[in-house]
Backbone as CSV, one residue per row, in Angstrom:
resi,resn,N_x,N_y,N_z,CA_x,CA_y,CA_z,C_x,C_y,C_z
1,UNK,-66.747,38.974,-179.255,-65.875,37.810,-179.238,-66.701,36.552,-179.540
2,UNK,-66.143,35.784,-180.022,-67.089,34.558,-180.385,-66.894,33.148,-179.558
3,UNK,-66.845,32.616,-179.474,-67.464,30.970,-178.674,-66.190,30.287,-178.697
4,UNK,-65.651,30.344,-179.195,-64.104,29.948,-179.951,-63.254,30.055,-178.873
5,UNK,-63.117,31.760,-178.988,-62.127,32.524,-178.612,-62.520,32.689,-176.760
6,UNK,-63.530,32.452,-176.678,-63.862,32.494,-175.164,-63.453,31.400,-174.703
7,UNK,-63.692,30.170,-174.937,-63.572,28.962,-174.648,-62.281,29.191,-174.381
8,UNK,-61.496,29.250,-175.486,-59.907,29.388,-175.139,-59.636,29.882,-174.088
9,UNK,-59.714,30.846,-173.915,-59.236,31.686,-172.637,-59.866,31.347,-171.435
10,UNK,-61.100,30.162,-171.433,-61.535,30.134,-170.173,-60.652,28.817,-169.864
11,UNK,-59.866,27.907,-170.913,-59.073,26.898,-170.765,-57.564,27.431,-170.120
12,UNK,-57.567,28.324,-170.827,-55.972,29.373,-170.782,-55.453,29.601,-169.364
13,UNK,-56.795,30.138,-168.863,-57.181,30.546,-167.451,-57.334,29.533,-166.093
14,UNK,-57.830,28.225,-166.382,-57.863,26.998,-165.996,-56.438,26.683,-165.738
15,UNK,-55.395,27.160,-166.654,-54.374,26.377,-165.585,-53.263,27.410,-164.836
16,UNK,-53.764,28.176,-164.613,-53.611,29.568,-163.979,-53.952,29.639,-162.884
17,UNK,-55.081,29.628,-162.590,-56.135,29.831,-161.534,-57.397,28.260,-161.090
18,UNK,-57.054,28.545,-159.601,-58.133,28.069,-158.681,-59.571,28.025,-159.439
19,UNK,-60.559,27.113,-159.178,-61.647,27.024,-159.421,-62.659,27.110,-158.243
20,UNK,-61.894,28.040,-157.333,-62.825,28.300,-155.711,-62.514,29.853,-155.462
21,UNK,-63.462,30.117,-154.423,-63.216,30.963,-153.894,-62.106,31.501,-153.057
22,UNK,-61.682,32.698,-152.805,-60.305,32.437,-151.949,-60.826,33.000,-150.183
23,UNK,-62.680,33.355,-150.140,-63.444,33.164,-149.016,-63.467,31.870,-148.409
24,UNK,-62.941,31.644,-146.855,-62.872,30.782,-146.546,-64.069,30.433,-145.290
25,UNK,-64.660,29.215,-145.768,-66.184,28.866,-144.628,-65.861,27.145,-145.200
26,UNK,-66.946,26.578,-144.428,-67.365,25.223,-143.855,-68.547,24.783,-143.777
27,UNK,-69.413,25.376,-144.656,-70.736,25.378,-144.239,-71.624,26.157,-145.761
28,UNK,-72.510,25.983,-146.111,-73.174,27.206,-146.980,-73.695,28.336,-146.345
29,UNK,-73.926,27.714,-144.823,-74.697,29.439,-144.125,-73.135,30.193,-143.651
30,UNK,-72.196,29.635,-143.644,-70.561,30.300,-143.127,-70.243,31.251,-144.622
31,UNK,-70.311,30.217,-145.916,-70.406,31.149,-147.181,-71.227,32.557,-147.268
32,UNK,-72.517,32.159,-146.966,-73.705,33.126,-147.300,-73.014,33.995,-146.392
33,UNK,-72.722,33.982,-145.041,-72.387,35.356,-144.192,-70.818,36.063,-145.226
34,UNK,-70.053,35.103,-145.296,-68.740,36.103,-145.684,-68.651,36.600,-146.920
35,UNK,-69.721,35.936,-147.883,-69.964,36.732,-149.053,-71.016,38.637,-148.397
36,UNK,-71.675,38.105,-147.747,-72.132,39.650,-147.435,-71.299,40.597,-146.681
37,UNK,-70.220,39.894,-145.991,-69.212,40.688,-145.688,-68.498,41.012,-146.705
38,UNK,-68.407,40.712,-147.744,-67.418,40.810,-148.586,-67.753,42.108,-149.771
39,UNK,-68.618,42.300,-148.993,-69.104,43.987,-150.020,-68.437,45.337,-149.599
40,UNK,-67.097,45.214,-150.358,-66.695,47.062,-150.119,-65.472,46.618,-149.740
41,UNK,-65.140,44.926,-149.529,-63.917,44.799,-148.851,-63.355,43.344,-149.166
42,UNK,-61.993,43.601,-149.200,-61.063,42.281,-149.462,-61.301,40.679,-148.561
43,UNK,-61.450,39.775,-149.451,-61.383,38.903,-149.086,-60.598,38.315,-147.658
44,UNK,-59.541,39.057,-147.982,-58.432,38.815,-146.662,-58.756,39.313,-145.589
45,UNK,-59.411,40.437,-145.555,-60.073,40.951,-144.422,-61.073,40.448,-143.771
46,UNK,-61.930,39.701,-144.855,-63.048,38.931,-144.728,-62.645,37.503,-143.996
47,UNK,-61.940,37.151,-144.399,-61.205,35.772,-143.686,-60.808,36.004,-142.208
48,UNK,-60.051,36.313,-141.913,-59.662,37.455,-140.338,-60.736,37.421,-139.872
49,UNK,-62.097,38.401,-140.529,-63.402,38.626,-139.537,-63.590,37.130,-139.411
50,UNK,-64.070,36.623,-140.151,-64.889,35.762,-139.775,-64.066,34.097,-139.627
51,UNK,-62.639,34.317,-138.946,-62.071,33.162,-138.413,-62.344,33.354,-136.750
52,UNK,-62.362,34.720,-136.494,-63.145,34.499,-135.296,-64.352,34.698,-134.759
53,UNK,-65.426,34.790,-135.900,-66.795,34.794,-135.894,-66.914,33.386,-135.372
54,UNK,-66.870,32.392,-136.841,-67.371,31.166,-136.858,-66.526,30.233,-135.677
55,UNK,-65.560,30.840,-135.113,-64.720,29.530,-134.521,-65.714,29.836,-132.956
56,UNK,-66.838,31.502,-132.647,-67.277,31.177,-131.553,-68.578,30.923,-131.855
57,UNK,-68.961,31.515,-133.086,-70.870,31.152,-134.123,-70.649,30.468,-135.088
58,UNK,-70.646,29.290,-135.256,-70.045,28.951,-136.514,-71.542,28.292,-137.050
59,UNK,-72.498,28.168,-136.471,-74.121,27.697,-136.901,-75.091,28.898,-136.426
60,UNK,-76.215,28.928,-138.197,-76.917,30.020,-137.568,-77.504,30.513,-136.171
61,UNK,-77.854,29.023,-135.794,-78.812,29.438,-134.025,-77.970,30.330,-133.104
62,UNK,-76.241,29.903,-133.393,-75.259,30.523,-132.903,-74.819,32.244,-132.724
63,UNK,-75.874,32.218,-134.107,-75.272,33.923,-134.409,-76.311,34.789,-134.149
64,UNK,-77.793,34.251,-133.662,-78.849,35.072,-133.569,-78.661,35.268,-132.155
65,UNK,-78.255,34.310,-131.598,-78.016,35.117,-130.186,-76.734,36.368,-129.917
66,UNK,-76.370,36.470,-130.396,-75.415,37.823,-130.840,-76.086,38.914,-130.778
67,UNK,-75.685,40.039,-129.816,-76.097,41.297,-129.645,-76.218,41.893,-130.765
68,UNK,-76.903,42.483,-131.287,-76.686,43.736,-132.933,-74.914,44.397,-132.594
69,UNK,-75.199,44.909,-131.278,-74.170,45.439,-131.475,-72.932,44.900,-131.036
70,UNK,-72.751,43.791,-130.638,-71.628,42.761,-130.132,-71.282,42.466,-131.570
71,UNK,-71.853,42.151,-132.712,-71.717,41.663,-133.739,-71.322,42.792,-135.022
72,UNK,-71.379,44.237,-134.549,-70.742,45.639,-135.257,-69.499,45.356,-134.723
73,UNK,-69.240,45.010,-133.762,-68.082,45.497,-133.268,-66.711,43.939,-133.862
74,UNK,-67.465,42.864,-133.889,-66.925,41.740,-134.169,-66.437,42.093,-136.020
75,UNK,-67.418,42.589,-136.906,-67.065,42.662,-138.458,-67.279,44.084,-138.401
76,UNK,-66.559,45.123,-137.677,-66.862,46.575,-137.650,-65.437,46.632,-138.847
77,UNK,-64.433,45.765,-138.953,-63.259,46.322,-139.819,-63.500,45.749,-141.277
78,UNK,-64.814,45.775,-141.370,-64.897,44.879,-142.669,-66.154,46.083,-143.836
79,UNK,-66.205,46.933,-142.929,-66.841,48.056,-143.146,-68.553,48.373,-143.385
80,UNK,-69.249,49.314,-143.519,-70.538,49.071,-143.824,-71.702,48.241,-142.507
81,UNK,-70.501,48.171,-141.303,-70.537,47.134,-140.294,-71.852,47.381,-139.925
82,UNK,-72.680,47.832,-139.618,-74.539,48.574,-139.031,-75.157,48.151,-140.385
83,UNK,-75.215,48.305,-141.433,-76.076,47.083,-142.573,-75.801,46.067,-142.596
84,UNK,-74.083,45.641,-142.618,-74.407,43.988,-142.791,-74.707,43.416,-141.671
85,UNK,-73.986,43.725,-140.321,-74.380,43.492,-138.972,-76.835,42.999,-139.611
86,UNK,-77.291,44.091,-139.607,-78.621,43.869,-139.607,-78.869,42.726,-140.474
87,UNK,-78.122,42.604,-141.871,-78.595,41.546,-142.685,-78.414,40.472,-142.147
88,UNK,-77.326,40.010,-141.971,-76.214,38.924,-140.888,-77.778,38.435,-140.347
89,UNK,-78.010,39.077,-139.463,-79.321,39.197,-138.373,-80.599,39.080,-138.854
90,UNK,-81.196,39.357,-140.108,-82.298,39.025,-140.750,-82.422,37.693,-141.078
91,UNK,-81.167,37.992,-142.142,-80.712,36.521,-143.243,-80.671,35.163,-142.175
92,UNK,-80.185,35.436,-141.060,-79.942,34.054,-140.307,-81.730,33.506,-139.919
93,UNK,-82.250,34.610,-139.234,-83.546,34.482,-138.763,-84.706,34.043,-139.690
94,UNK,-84.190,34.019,-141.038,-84.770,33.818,-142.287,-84.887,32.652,-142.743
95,UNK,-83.714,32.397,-142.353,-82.993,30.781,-142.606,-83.871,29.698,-140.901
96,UNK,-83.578,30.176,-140.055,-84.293,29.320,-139.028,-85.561,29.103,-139.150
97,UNK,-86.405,30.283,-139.587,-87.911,30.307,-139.438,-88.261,29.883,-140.248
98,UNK,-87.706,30.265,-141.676,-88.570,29.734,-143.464,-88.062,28.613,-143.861
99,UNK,-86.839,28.362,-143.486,-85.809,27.171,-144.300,-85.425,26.046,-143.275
100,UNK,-85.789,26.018,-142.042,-85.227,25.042,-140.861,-84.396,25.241,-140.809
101,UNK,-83.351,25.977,-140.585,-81.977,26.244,-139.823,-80.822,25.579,-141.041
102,UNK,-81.586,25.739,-142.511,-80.394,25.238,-144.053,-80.758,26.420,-144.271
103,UNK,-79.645,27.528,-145.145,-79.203,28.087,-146.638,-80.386,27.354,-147.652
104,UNK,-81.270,27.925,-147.978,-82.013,27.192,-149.150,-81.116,27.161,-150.134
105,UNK,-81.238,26.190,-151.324,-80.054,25.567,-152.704,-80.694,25.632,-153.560
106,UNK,-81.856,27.192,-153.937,-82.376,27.681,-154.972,-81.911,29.078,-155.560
107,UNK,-81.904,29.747,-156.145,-81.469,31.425,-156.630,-82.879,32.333,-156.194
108,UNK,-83.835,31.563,-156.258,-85.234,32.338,-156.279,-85.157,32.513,-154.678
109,UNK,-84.651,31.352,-154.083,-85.219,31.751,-152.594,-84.146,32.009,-151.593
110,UNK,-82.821,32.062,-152.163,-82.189,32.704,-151.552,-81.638,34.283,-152.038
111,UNK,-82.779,34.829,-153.197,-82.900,35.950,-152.863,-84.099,36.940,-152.261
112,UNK,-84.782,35.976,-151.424,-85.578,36.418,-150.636,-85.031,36.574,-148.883
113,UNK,-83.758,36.546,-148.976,-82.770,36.512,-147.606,-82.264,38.349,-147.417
114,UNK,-82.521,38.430,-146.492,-81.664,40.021,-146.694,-80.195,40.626,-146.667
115,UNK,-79.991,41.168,-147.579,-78.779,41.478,-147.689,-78.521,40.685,-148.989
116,UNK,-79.420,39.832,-149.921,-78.717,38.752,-150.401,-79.378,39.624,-151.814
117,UNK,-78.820,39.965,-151.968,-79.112,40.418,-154.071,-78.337,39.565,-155.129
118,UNK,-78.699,39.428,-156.322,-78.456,38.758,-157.073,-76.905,37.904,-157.018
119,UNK,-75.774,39.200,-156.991,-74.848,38.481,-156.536,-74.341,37.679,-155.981
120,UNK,-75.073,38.329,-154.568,-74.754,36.603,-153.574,-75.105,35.735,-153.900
121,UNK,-76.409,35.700,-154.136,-77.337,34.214,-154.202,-76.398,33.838,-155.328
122,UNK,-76.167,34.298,-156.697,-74.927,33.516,-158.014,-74.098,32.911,-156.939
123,UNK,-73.327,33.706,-156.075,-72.038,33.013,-155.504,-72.303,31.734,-154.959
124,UNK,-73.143,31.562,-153.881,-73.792,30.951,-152.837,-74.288,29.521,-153.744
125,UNK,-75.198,29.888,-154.405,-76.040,28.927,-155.679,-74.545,28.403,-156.362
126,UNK,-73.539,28.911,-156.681,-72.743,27.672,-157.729,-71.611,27.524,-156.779
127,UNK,-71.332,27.761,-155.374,-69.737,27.176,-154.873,-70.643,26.237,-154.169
128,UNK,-71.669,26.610,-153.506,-71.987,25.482,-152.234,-72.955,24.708,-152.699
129,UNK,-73.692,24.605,-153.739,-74.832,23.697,-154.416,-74.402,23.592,-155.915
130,UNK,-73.055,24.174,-156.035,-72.539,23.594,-156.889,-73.696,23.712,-158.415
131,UNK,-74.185,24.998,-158.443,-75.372,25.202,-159.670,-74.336,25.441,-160.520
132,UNK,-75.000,26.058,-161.708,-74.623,26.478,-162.656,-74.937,28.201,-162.437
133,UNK,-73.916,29.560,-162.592,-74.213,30.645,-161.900,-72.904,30.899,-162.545
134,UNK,-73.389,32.876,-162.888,-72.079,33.634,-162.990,-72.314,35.098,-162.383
135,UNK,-71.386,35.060,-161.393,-71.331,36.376,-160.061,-70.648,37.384,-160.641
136,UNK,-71.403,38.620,-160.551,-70.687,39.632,-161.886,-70.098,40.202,-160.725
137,UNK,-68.653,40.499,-160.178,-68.646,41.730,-159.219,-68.045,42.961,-159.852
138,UNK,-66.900,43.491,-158.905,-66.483,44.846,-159.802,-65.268,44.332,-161.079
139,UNK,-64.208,43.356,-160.106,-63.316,42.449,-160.867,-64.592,41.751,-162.240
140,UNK,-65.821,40.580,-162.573,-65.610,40.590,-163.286,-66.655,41.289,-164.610
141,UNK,-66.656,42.060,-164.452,-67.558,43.290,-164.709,-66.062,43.927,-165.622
142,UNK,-65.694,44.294,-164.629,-64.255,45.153,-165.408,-63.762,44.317,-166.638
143,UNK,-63.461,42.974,-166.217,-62.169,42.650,-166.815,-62.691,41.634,-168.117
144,UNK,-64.397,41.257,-168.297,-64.889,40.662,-169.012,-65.402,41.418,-170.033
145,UNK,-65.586,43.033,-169.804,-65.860,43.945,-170.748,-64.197,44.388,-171.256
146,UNK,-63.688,44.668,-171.069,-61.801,44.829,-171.220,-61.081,44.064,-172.425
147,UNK,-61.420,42.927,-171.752,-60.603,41.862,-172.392,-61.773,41.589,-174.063
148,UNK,-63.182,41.436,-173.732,-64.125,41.974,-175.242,-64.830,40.429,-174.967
149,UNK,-64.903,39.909,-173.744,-66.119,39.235,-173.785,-67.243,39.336,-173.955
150,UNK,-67.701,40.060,-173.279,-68.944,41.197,-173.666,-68.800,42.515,-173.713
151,UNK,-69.307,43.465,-174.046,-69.448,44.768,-174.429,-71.189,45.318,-173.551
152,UNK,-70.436,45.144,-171.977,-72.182,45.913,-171.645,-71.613,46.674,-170.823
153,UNK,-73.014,47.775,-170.402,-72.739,48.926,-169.535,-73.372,48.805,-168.462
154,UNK,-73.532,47.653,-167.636,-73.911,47.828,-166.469,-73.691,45.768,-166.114
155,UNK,-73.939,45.237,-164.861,-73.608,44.107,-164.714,-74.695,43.175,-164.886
156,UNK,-76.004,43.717,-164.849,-76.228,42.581,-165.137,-76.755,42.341,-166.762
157,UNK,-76.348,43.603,-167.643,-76.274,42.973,-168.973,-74.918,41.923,-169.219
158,UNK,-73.814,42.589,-168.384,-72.623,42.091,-168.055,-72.721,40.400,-167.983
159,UNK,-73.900,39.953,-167.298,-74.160,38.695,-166.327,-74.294,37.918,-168.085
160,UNK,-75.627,38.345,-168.366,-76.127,37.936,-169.351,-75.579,37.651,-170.494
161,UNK,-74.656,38.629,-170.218,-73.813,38.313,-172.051,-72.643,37.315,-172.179
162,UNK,-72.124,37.005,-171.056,-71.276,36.181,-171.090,-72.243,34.988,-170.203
163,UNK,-73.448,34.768,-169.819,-74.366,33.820,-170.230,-74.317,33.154,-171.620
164,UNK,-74.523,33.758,-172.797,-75.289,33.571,-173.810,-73.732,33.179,-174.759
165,UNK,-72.196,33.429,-173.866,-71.307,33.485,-174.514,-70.938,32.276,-174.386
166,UNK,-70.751,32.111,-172.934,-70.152,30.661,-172.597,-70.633,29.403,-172.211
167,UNK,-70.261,28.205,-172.698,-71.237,27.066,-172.048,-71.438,27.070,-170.804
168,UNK,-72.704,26.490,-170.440,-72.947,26.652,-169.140,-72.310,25.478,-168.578
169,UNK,-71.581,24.824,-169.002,-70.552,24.220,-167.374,-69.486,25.133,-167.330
170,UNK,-69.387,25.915,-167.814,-68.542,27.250,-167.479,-68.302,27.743,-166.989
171,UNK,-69.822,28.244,-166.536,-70.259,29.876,-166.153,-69.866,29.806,-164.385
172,UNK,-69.536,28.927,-163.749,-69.169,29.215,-161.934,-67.361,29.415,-162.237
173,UNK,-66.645,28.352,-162.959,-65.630,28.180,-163.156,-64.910,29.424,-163.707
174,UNK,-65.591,30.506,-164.680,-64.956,31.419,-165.532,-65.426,32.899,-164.297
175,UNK,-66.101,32.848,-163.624,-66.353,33.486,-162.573,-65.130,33.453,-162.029
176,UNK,-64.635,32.694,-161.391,-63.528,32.143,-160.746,-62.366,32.758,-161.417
177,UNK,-62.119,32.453,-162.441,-60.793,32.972,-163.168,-60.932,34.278,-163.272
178,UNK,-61.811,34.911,-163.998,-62.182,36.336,-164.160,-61.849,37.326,-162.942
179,UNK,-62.443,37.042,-161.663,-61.806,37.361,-160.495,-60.260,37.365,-160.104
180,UNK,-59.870,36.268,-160.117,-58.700,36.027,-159.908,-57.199,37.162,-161.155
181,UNK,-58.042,37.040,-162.485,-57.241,37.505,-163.462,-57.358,38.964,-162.957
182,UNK,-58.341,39.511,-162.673,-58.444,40.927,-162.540,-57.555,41.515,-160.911
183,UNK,-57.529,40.263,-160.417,-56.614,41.052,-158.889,-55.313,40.728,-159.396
184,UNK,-54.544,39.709,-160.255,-53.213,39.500,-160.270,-52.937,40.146,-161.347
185,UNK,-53.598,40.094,-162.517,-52.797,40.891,-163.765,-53.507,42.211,-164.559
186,UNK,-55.309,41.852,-164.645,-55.662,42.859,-164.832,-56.578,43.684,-164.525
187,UNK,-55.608,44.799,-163.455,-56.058,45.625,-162.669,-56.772,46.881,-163.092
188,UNK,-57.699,47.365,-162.358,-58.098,48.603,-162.751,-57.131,49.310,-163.199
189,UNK,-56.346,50.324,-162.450,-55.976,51.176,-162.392,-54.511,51.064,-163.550
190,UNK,-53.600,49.684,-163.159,-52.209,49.820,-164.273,-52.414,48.290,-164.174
191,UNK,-53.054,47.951,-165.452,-53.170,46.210,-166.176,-51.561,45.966,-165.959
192,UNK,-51.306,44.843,-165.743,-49.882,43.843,-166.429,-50.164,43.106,-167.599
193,UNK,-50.394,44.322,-168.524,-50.731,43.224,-170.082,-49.063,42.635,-170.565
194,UNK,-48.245,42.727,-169.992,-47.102,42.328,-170.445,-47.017,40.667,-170.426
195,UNK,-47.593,40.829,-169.075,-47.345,39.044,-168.140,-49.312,38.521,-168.146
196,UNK,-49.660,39.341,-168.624,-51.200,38.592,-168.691,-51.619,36.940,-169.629
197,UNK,-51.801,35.854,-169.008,-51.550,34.684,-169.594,-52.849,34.666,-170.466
198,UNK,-53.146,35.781,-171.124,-54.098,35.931,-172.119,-54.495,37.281,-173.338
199,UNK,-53.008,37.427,-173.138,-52.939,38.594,-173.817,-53.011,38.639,-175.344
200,UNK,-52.663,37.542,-175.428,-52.732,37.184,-177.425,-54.315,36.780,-177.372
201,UNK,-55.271,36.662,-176.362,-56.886,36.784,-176.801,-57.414,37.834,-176.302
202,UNK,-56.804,38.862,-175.604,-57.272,39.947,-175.255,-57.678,41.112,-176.210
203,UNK,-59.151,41.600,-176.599,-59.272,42.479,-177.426,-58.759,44.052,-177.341
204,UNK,-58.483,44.485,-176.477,-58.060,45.215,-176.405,-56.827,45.844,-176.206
205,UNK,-56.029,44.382,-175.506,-54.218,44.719,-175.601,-53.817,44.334,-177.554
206,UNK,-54.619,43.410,-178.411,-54.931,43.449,-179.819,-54.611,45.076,-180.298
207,UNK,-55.913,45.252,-179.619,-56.077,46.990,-180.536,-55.244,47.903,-180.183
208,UNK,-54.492,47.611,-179.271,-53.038,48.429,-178.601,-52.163,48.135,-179.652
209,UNK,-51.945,47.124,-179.875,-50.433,46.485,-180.687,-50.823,46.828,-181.967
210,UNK,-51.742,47.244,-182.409,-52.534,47.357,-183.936,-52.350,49.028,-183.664
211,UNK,-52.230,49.963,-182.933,-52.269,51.418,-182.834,-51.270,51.574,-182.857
212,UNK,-49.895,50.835,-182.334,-48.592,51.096,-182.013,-48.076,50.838,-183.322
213,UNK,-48.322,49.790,-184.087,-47.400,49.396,-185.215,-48.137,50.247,-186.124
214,UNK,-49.777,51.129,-186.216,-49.843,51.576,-187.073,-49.342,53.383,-186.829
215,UNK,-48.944,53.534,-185.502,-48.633,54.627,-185.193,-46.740,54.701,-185.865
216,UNK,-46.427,53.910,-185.529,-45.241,53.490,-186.277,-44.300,54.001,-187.237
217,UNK,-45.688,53.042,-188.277,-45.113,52.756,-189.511,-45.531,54.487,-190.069
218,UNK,-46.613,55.173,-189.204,-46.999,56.478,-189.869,-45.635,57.399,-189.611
219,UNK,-44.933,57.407,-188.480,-43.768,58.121,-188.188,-42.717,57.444,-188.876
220,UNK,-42.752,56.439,-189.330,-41.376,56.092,-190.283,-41.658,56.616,-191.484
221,UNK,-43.185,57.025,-192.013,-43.263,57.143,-193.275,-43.221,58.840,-193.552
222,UNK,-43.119,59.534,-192.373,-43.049,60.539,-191.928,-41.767,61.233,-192.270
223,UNK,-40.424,60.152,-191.522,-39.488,60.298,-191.824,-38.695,60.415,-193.037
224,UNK,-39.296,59.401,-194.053,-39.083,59.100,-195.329,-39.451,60.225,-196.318
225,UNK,-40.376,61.328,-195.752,-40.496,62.266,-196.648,-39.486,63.154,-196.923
């Protein structure tokens, strides 16, 4: 796809969709925790946990005093609860001892936090410091190879290619939409390319309508014999 045609659709998408997260925090260290909750599991679930995390820890010093296991049992429905529980618990202690009790507002050094791999730190780095960053998850991984933004087989060629595609005041904002497009219209499992507000730039609902009319015209010409 070319520069053109991306742009478009990241405008298309703009008045469609939010330019935030639909994770809700108050803080960059409230972000950093519910993005690591947010691995394996819905946002909405994630919100729930951690409206009554933060309303009794809502600052790191708050959450290190938390039992390991008082704190499984608090985000145990958010799944994976005994790793992130430990990261939760690293990452905070990480932040008090190396960073003075701030979320560092670098990519390099907040992926030296545990639990925090590339992903997070993208998320973390462009909602709460407001960088420039694009968070590949499963949504936009799926729906940026789909639609023919890029053409890669794994995410973080994924990351890169729609790096090199889109301007970089873009790249947090088209994150944003990309997500959003892939939970309301195009889904894994059964797309709504009918109602997709980007279906006339979509490469691949294209090559649908190009198989159908040429599947078509072959059975009308079929008929004609």
């Amino acid at each position: 796809m070319n520069k053109k045609t991306a742009k478009e659709i990241v405008e298309i998408l703009s008045g469609v969709f939010e330019d935030k997260p639909a994770l809700k925090f108050s803080s960059p260290y409230q972000l950093l925790i519910a993005v690591i909750l947010s691995a394996q599991c819905t946002d909405e679930r994630v919100n729930k946990v951690t409206a009554r995390l933060f309303e009794k820890y809502p600052e790191p010093r708050d959450v290190l005093k938390i039992p390991k296991e008082e704190l499984e049992k608090i985000i145990f429905s958010c799944g994976l609860y005994k790793s992130k529980a430990e990261h939760i618990l690293k990452a905070t202690s990480d932040i008090i001892e190396r960073f003075g009790g701030q979320v560092p507002n670098d990519l390099k050094s907040l992926q030296t936090l545990a639990g925090v791999g590339r992903k997070t730190a993208n998320v973390v780095y462009s909602v709460a410091f407001k960088g420039n960053a694009i968070a590949v998850d499963t949504h936009v991984f799926r729906v940026s190879n789909r639609i023919g933004l890029v053409n890669a087989d794994n995410v973080l060629k994924t990351e890169k290619g729609l790096m090199a595609l889109l301007d970089e005041s873009d790249w947090s904002r088209t994150h944003h939409y990309l997500i959003y497009l892939g939970r309301s219209y195009c889904k894994a499992a059964k797309p709504d390319c009918d109602k997709c507000p980007i279906r006339e730039k979509c490469e691949k609902h294209i090559k649908n309508k190009k198989n159908i009319r040429e599947k078509s015209a072959l059975k009308k010409k079929n008929l004609l014999r």
